[in-house]
C-alpha positions in Angstrom: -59.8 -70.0 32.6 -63.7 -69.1 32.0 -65.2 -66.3 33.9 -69.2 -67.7 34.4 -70.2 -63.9 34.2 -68.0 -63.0 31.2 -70.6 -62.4 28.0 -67.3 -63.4 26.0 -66.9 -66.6 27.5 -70.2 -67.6 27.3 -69.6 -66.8 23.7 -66.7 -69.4 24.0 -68.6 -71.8 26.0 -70.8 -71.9 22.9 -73.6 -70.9 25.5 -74.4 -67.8 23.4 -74.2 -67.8 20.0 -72.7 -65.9 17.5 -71.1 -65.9 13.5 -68.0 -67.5 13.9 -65.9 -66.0 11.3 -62.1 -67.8 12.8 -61.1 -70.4 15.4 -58.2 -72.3 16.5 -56.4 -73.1 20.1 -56.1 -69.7 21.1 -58.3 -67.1 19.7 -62.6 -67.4 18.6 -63.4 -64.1 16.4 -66.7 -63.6 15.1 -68.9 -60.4 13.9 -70.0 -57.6 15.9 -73.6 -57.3 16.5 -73.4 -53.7 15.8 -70.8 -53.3 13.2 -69.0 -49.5 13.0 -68.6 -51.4 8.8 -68.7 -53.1 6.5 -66.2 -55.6 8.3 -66.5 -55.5 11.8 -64.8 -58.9 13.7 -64.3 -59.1 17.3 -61.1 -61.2 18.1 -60.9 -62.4 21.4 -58.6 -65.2 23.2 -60.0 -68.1 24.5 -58.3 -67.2 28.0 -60.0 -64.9 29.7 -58.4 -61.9 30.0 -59.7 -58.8 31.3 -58.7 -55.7 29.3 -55.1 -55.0 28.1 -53.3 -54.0 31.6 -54.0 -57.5 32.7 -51.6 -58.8 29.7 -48.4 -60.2 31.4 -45.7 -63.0 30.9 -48.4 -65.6 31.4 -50.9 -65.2 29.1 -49.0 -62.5 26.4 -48.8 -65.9 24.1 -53.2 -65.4 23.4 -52.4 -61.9 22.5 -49.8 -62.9 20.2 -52.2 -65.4 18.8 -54.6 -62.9 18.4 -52.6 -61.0 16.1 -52.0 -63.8 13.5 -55.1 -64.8 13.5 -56.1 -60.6 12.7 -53.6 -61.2 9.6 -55.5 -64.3 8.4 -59.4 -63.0 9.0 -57.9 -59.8 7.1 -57.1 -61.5 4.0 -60.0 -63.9 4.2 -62.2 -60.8 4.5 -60.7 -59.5 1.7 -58.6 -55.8 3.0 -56.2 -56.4 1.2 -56.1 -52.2 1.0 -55.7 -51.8 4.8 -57.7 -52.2 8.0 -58.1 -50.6 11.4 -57.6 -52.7 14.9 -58.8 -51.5 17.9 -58.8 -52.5 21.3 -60.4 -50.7 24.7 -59.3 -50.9 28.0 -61.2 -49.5 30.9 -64.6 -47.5 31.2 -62.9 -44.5 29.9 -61.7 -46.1 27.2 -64.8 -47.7 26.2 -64.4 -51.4 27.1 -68.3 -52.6 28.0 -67.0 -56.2 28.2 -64.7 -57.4 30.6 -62.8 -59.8 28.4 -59.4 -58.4 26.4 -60.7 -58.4 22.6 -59.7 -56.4 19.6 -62.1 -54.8 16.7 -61.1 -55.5 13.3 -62.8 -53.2 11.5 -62.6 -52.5 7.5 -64.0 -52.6 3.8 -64.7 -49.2 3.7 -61.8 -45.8 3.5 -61.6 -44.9 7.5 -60.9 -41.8 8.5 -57.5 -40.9 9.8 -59.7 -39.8 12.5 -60.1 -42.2 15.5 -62.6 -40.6 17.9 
């Protein structure tokens, strides 16, 4: 399912372009145009999905897929000394696009400190 005014599925759609970092059936990631890092990859399913309280029995099998596929783009990316995934759900939680995704975000120490 595309959503015409999703920014992440036009992203998809390969209507907007971007620097794929990992692909397969379920999941497109590619870097943030504003990384918080040194390694800062947005994974996002290729269904759309709105932000986490939309995950249900339906569509939980793109989240799972999103989750290898942070694995994989972690050890390609070299972290082998830890990373930091993030995802946002809601205006107050900071989501600014509709469209479930996670931030992979490493090769630098983090802080224990999230916000």
């Amino acid at each position: 399912m595309k959503d015409e005014s999703c920014l992440f599925c036009k992203i998809l759609a390969g209507e907007i372009p971007s620097a794929k970092v990992y692909e397969d059936e379920y999941v497109f990631a590619f870097r943030d145009i504003n990384p918080q890092a040194p390694v800062h990859v947005l994974v996002v399913p290729k269904e759309h999905i709105p932000c986490a309280d939309a995950i249900d029995e339906s569509n939980s099998l793109y989240v799972a897929k999103c989750f290898e596929a942070i694995a994989k783009i972690a050890k390609a990316e070299g972290l082998e000394t830890g990373y930091r995934v993030i995802n946002n759900c809601g205006e107050d939680g900071g989501q600014s696009v509709q469209h479930l995704h996670f931030h992979l975000i490493g090769g630098v120490k983090l802080s224990e400190k999230i916000i």
